[in-house]
Backbone as a printed PyTorch tensor [residue, N CA C, xyz], in Angstrom:
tensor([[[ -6.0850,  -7.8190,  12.1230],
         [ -5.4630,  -7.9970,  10.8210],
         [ -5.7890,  -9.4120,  10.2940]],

        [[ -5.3710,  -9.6230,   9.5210],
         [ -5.8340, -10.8180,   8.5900],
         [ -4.7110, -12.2860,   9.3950]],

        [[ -5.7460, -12.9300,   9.5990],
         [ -5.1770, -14.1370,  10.5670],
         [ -4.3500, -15.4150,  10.0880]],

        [[ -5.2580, -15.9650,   8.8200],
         [ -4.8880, -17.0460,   8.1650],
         [ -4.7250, -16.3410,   6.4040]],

        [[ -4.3620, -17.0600,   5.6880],
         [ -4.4170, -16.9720,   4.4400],
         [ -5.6910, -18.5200,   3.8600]],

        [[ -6.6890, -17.6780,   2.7210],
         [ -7.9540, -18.3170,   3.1110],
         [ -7.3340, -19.6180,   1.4340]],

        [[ -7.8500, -20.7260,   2.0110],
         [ -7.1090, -21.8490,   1.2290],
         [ -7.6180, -21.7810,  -0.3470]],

        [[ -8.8520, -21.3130,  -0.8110],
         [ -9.4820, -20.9270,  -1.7270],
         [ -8.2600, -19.9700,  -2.7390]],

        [[ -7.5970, -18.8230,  -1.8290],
         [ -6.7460, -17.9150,  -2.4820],
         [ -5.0670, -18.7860,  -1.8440]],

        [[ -5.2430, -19.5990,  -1.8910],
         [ -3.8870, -20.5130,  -2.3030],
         [ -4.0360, -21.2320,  -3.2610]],

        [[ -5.1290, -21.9320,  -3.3520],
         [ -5.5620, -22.8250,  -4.8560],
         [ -5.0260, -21.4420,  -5.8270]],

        [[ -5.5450, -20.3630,  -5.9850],
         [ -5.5730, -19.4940,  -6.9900],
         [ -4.1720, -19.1640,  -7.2350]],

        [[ -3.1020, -19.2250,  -6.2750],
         [ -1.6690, -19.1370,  -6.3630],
         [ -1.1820, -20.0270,  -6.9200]],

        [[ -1.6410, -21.1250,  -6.6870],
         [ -1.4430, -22.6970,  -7.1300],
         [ -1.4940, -22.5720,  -8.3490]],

        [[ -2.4160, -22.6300,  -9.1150],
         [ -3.0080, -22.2800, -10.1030],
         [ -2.2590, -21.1240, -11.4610]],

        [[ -1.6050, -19.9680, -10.5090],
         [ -0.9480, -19.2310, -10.7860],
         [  0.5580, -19.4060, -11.2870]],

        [[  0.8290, -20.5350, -10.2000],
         [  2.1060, -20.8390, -10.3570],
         [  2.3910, -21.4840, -11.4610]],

        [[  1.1840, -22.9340, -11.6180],
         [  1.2020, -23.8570, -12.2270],
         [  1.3100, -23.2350, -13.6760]],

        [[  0.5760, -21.7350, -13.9170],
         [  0.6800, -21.3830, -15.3550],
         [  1.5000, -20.5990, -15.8070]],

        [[  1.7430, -19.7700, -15.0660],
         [  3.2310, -18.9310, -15.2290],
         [  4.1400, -20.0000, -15.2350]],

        [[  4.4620, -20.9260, -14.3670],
         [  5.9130, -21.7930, -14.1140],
         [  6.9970, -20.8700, -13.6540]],

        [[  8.4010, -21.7810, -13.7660],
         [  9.4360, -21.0430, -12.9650],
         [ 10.4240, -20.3640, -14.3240]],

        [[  9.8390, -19.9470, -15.3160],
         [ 10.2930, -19.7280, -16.6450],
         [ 11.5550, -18.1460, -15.7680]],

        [[ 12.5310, -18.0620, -16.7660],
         [ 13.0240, -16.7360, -16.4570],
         [ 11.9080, -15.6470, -17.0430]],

        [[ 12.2490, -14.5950, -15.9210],
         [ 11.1170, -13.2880, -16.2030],
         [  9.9630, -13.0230, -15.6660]],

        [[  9.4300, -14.6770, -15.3590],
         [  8.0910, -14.5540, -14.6230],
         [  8.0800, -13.7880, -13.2880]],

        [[  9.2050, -13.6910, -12.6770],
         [  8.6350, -13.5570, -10.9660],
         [  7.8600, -12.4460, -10.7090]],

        [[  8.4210, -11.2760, -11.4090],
         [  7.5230,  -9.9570, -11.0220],
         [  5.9840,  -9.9620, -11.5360]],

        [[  5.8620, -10.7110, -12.5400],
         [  4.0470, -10.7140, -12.7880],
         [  3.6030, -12.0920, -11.6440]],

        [[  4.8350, -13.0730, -11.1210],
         [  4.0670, -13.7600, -10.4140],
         [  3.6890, -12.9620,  -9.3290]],

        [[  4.5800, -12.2060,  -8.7860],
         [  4.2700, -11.2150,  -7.8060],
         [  2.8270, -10.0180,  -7.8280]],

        [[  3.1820,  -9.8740,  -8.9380],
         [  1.9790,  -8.9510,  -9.2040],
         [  0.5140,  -9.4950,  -8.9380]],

        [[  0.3100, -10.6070,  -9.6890],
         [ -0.9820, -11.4450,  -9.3520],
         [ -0.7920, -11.7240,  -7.9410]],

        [[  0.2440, -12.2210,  -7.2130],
         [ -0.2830, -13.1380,  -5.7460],
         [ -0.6470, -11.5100,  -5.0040]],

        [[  0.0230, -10.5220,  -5.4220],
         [  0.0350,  -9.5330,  -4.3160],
         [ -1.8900,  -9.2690,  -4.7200]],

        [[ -2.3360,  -9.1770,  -5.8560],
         [ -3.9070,  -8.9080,  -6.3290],
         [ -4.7040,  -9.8230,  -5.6090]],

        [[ -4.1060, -10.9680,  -5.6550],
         [ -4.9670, -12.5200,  -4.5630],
         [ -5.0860, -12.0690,  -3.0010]],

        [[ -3.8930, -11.2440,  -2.4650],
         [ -3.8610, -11.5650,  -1.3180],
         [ -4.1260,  -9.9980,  -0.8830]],

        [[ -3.7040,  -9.0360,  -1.7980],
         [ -3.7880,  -7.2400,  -1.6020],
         [ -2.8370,  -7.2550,  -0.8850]],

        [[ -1.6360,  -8.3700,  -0.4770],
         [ -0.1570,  -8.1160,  -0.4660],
         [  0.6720,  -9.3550,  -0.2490]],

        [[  1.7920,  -9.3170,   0.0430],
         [  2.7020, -10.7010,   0.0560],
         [  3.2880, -10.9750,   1.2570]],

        [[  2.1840, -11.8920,   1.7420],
         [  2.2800, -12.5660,   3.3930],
         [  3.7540, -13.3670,   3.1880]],

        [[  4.6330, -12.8530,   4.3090],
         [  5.4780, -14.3960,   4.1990],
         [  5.3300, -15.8440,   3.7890]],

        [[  4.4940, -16.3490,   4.1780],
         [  3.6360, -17.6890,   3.8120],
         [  3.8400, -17.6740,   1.9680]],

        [[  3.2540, -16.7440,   1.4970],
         [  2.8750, -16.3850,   0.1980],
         [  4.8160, -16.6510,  -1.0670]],

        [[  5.5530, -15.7070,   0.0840],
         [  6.6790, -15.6800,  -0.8040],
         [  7.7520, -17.2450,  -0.7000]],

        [[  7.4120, -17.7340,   0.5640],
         [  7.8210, -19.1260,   0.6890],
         [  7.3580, -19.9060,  -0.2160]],

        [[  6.1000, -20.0820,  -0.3180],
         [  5.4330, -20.9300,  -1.2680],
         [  5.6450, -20.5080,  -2.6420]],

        [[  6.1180, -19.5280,  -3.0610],
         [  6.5140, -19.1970,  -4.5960],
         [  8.2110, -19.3930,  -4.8510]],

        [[  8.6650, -19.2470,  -3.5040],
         [ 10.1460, -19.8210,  -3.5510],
         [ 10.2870, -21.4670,  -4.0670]],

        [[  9.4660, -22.1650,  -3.5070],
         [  9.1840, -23.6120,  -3.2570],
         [  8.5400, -24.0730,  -4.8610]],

        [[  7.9650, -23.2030,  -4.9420],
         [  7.2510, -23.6220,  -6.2080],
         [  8.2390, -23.7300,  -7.9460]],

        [[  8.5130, -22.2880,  -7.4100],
         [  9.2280, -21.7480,  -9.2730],
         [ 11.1180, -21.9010,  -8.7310]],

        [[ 11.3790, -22.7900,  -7.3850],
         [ 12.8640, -22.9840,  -7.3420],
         [ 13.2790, -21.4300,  -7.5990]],

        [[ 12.9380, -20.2850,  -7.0920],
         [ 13.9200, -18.9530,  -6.9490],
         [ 14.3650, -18.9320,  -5.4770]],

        [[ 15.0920, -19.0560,  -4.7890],
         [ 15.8430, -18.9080,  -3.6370],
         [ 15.0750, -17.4100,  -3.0540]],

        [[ 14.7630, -17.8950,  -1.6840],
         [ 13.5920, -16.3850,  -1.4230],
         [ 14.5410, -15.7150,  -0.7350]],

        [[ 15.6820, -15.1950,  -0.5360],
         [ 16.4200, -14.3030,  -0.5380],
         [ 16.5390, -13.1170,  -1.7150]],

        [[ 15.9690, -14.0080,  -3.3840],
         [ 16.2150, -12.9550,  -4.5390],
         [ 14.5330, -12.6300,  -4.3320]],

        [[ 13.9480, -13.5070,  -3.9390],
         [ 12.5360, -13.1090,  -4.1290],
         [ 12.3150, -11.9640,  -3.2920]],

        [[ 12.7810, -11.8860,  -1.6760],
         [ 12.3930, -11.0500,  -0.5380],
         [ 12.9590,  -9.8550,  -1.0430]],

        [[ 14.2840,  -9.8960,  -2.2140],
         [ 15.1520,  -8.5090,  -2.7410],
         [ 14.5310,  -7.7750,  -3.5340]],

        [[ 13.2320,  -8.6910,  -4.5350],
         [ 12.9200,  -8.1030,  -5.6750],
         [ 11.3920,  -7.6140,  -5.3290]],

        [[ 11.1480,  -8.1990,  -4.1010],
         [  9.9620,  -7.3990,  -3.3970],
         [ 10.3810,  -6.0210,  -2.4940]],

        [[ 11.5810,  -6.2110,  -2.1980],
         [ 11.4940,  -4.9730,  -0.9210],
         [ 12.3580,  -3.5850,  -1.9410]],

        [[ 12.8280,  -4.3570,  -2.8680],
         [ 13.5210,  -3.3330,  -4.2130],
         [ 12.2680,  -2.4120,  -4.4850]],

        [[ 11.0990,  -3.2170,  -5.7370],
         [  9.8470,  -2.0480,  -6.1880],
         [  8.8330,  -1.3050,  -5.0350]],

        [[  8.5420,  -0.6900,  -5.0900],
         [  7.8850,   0.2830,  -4.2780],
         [  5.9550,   0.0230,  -4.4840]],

        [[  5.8840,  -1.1930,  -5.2970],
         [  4.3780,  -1.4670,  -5.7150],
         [  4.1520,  -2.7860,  -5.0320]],

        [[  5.0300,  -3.5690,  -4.6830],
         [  5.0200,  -4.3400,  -3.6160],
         [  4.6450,  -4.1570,  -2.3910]],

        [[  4.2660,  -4.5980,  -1.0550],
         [  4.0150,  -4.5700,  -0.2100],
         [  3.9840,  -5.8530,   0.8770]],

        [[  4.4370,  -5.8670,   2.1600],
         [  4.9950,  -6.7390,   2.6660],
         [  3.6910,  -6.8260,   3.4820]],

        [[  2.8010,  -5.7200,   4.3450],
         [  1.7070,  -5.6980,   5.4640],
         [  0.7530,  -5.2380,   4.5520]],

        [[ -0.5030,  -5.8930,   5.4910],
         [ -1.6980,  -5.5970,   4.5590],
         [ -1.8550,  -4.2610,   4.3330]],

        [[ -2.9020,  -4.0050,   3.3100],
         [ -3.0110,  -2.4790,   3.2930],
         [ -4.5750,  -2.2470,   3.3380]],

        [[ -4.6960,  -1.0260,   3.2800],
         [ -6.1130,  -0.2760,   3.7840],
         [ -6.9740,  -0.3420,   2.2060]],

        [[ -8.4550,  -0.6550,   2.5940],
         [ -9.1700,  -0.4490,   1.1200],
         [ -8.8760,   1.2860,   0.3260]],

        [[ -8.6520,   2.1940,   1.5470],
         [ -8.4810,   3.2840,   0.8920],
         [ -6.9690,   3.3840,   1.4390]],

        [[ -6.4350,   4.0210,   0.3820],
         [ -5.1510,   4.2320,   0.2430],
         [ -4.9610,   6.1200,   0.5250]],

        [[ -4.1120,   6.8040,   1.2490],
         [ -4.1830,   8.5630,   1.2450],
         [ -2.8580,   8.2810,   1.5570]],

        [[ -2.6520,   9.2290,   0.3430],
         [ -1.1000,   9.7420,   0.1540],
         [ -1.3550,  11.4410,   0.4270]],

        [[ -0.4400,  11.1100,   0.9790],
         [  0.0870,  12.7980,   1.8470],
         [  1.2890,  13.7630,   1.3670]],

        [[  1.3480,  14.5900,   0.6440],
         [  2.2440,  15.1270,  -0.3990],
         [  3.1190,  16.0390,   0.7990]],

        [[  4.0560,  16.1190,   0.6200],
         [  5.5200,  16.5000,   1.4450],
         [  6.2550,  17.0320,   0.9360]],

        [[  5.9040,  17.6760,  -0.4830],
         [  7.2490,  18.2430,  -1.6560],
         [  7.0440,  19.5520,  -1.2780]],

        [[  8.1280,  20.3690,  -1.4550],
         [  8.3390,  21.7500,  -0.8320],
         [  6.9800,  22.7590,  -1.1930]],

        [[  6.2490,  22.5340,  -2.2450],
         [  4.7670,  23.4180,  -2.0770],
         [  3.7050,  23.1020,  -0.8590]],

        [[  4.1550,  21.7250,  -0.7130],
         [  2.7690,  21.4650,   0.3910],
         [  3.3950,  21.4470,   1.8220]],

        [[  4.7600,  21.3950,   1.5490],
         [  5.3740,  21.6900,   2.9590],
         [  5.1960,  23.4010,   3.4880]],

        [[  6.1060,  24.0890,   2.9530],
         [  5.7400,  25.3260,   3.1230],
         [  4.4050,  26.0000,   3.5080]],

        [[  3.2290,  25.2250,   2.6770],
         [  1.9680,  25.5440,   3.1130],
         [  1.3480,  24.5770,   4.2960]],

        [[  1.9870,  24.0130,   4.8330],
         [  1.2940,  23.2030,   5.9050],
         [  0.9100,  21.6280,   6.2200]],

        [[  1.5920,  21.1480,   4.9290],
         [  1.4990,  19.7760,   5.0170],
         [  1.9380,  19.0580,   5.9930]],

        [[  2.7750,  19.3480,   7.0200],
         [  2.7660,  19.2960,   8.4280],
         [  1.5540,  18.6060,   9.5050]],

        [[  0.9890,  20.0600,   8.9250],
         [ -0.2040,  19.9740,   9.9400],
         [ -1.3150,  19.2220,   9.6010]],

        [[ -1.4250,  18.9590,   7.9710],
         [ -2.3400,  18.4230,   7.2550],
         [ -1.6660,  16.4760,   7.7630]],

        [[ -0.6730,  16.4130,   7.7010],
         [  0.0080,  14.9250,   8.0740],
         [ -0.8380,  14.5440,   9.8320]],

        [[ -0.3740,  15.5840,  10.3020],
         [ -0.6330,  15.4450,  11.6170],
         [ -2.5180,  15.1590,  11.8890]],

        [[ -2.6580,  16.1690,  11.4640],
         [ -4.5250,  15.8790,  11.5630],
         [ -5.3620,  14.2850,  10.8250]],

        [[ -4.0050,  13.7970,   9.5500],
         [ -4.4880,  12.8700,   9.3920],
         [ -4.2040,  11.8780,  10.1980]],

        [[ -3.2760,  11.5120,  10.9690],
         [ -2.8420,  10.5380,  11.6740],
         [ -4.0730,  10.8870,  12.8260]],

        [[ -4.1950,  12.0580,  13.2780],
         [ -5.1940,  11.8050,  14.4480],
         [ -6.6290,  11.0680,  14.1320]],

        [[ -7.2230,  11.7070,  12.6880],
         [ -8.5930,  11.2880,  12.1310],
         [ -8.3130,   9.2800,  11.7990]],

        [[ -7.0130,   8.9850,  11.7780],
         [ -7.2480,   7.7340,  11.4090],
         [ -6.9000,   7.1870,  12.5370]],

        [[ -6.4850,   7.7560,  13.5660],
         [ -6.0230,   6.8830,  15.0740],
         [ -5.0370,   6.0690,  15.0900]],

        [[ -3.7830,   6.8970,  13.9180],
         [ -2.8320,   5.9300,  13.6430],
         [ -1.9770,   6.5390,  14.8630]],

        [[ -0.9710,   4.8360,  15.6630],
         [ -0.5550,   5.3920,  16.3180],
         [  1.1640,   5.6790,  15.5950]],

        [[  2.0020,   6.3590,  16.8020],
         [  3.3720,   6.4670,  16.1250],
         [  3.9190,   5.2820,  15.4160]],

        [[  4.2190,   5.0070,  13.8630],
         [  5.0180,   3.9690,  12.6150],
         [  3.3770,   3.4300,  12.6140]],

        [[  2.4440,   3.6810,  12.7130],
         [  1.7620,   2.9200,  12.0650],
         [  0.8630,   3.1000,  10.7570]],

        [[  0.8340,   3.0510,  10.0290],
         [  0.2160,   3.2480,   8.5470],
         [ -1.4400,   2.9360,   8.1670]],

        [[ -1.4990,   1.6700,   8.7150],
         [ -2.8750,   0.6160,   8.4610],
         [ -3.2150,   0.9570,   9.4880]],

        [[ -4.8140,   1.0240,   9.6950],
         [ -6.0950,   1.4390,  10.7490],
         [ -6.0150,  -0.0750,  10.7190]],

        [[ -6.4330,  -0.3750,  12.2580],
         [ -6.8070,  -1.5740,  12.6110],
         [ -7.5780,  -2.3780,  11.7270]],

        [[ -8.7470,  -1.4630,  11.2100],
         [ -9.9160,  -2.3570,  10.8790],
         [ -9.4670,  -2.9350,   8.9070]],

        [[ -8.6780,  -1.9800,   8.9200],
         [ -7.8750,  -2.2360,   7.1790],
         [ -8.4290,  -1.4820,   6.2550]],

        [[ -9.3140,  -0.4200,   6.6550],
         [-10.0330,   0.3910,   6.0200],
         [ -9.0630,   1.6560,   5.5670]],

        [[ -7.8640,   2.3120,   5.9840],
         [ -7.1860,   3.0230,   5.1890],
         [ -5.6240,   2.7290,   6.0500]],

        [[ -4.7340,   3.2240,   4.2120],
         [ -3.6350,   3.2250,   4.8290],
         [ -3.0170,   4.7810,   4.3340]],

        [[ -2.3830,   5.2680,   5.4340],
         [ -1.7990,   6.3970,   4.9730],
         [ -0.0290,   6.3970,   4.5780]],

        [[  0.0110,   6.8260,   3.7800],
         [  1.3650,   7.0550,   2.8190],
         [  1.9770,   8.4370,   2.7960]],

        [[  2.9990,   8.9400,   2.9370],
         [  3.9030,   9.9450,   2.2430],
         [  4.0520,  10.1450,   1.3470]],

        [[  4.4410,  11.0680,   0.4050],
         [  4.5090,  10.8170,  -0.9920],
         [  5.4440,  12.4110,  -1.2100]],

        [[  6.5070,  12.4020,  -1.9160],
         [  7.5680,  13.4210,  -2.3180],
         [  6.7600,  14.5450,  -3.0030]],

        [[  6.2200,  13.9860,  -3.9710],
         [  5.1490,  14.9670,  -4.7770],
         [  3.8130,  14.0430,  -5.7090]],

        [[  2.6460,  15.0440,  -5.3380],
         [  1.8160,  14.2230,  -6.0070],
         [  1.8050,  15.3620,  -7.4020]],

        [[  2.3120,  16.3350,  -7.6180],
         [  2.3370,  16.9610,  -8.7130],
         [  1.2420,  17.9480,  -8.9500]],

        [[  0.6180,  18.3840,  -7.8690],
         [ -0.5970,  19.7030,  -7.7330],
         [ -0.0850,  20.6690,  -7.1020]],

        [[  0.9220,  21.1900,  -7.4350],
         [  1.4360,  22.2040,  -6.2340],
         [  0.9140,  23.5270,  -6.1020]],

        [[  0.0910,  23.5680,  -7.5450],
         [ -1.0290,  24.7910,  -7.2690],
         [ -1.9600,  24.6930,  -6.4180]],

        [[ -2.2570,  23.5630,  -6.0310],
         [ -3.0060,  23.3520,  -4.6860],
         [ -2.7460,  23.1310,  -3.2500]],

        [[ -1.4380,  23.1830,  -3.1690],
         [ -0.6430,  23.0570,  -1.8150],
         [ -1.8250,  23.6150,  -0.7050]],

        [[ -1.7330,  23.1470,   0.1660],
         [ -1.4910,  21.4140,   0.5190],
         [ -2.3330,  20.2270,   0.0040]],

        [[ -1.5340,  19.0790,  -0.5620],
         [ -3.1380,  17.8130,  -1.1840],
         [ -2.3590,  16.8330,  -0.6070]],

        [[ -3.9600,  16.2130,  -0.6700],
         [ -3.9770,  14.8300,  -0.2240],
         [ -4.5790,  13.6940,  -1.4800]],

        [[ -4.3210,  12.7700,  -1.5290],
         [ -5.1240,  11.7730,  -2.5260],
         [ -5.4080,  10.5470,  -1.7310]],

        [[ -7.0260,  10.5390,  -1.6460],
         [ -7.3920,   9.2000,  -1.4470],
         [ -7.8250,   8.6190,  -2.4110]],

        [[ -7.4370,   7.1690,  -3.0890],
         [ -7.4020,   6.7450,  -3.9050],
         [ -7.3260,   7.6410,  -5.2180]],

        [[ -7.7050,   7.7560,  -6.0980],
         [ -7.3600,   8.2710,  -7.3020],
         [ -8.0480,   9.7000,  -7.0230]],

        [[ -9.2780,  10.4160,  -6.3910],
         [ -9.3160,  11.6270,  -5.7020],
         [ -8.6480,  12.5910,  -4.8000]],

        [[ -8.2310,  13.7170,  -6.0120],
         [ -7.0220,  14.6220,  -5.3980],
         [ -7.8530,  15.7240,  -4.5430]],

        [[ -7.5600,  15.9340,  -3.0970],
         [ -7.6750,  16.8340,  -2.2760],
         [ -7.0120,  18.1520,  -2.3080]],

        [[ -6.9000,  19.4070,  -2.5950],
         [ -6.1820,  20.5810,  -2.4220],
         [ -6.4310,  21.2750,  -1.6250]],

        [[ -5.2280,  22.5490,  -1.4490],
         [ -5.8380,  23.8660,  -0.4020],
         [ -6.3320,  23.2590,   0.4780]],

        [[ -5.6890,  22.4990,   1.3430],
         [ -6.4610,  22.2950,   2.3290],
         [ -6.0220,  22.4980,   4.0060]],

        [[ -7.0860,  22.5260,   4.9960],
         [ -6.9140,  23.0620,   6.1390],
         [ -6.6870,  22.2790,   7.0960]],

        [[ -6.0980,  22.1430,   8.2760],
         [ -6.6490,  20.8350,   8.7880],
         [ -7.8290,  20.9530,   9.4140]],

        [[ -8.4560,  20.9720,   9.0530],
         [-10.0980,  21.2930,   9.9360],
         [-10.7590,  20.6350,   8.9540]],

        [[-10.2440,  20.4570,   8.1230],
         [-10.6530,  20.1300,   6.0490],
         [-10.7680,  18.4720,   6.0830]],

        [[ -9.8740,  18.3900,   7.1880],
         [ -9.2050,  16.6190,   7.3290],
         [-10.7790,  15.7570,   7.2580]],

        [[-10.9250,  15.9280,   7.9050],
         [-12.1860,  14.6800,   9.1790],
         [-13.4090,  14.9670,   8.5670]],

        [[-13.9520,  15.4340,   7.0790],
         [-14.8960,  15.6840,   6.0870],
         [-14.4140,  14.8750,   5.1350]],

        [[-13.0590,  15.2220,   5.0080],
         [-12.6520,  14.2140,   3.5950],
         [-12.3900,  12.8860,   4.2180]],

        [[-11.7010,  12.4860,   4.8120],
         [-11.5500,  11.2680,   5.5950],
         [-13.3440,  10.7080,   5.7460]],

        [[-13.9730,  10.9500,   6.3490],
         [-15.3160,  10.7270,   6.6300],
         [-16.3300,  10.3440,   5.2330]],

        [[-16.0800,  11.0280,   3.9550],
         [-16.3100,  10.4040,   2.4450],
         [-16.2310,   8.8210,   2.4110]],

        [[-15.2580,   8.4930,   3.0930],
         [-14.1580,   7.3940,   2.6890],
         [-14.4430,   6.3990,   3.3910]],

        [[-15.3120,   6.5660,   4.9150],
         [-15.6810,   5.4950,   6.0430],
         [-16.3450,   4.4760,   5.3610]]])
């Protein structure tokens, strides 16, 4: 996983800070940009914006773990959301969950592949239920699918 935070993309926070400021309203677009600098918000990251714009990182750590577009651990260049809403359950999204965790070698709670190349997600509904079971890696929706279907589509994505 990612070891240091590279000093180049702290200048750019710096930078960030310095132009936004600690104005009311800013924090969530400050958030938005550092999470784009960093592709998420290292501890390091939310200290230093506490320090910077004077918000007490107790409201900061609240207003990150509150939105759901935030993210605390790095994430994967490809992103696969795994649909779980009663069409893709019924049809097997089960098994389609399961085959993906094996094709990515995720082990039990883990999301991110070692190498940071995908992260897999849950998702209530992706809204194709005529296609039960789907998957979406990145903005490409998967349907009808088998798990045998898995380790072709996954394999697109290497």
């Amino acid at each position: 996983m990612v070891d240091k935070l590279v000093d180049q993309d702290l200048a750019k926070l710096d930078e960030l800070l310095s132009e936004l400021g600690s104005a009311k309203g800013t924090l969530i677009p400050i958030l938005q940009k550092a999470q784009d600098i960093f592709g998420y918000l290292p501890r390091e990251v939310l200290i230093r914006i506490s320090e910077k714009t004077h918000i007490p990182i107790s409201q900061i750590f609240g207003v990150v773990t509150f939105y759901a577009q935030f993210h605390l651990k790095p994430r994967g260049r490809n992103i696969v959301r795994s649909c779980q809403g009663t069409a893709c359950h019924v049809r097997g999204a089960k098994g389609i969950l399961s085959e993906l965790k094996t094709q990515l070698g995720l082990e039990e709670n883990e999301a991110t592949t070692k190498d940071l190349r995908f992260t897999l997600e849950t998702v209530a509904c992706i809204g194709c239920c005529g296609l039960a079971p789907v998957i979406m890696v990145n903005d490409d929706t998967h349907g009808r699918l088998e798990s045998d279907s898995v380790k072709s589509i996954i394999d697109r994505y290497k």
